[in-house]
C-alpha positions as CSV (number, residue, x, y, z in Angstrom):
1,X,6.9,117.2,174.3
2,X,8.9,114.0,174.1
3,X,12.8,114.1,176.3
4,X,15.6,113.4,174.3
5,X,17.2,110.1,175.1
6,X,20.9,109.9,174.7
7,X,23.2,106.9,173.7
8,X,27.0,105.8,174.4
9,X,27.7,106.9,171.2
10,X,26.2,110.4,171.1
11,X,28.0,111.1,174.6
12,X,31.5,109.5,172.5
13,X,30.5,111.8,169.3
14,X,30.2,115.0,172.1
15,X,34.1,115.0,172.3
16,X,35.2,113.2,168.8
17,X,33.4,115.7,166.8
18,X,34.8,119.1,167.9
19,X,38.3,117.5,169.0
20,X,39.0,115.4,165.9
21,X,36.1,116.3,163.5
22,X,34.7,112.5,163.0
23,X,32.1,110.5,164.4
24,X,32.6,107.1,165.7
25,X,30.8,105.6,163.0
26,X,33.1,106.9,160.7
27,X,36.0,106.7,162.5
28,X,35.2,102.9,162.7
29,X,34.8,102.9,158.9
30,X,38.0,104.5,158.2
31,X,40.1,102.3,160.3
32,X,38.0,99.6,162.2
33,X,39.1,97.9,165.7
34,X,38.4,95.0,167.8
35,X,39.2,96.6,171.1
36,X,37.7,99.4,172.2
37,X,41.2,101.0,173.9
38,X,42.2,101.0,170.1
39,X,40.0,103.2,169.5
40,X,40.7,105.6,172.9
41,X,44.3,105.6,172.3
42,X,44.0,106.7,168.5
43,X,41.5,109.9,169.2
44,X,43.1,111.1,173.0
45,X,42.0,114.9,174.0
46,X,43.9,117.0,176.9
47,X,42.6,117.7,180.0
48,X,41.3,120.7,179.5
49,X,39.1,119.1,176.6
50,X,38.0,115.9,178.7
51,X,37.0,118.9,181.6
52,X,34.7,120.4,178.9
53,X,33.4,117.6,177.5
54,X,32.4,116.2,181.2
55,X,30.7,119.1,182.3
56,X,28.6,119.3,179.1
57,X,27.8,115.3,179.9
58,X,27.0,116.5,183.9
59,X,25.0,119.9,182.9
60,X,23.0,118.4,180.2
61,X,22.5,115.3,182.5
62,X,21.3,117.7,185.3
63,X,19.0,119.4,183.0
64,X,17.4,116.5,181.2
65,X,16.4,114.8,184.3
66,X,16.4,117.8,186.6
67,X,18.8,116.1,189.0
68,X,21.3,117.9,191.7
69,X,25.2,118.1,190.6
70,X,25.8,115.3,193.2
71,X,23.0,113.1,192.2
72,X,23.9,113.4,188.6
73,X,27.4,112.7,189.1
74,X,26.6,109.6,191.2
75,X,24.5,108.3,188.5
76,X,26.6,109.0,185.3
77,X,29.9,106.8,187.1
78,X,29.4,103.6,185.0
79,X,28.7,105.8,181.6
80,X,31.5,107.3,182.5
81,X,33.8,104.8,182.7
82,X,32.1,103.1,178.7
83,X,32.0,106.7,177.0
84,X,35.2,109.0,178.6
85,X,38.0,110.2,176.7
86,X,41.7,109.2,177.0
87,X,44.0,112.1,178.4
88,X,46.9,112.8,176.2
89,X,50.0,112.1,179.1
């Protein structure tokens, strides 16, 4: 049985999709950017969202490669940082 491998975009699709109801791809089609904050500031999510989304990210992690939490989290910091959501202040 072959793993699944997941992308940047898949992880930024697993909160654009059920908060906004687009995909980046499309989103990028319907209003195109050169920066990527562009595109953070225009689709933002609350907290409780970005809590939700990140603990999908961290189980499915956990699960996939049969990590620990702590392990997982350690390792997911710089795809993190490229694939997070902006909090609505």
């Amino acid at each position: 049985m072959k793993k699944i491998e997941y992308t940047e975009t898949d992880l930024i699709n697993w909160w654009v999709v059920p908060y906004h109801g687009i995909t980046i791809e499309a989103a990028f089609e319907k209003e195109p950017w050169t920066d990527s904050r562009d595109f953070y500031s225009r689709y933002q999510v609350t907290q409780e969202q970005h809590d939700e989304w990140y603990e999908k990210v961290v189980t499915t992690f956990m699960k996939r490669y049969r990590w620990s939490r702590r392990h997982t989290i350690g390792q997911l910091c710089f795809i993190y940082l490229n694939t997070s959501p902006m909090v609505i202040r």
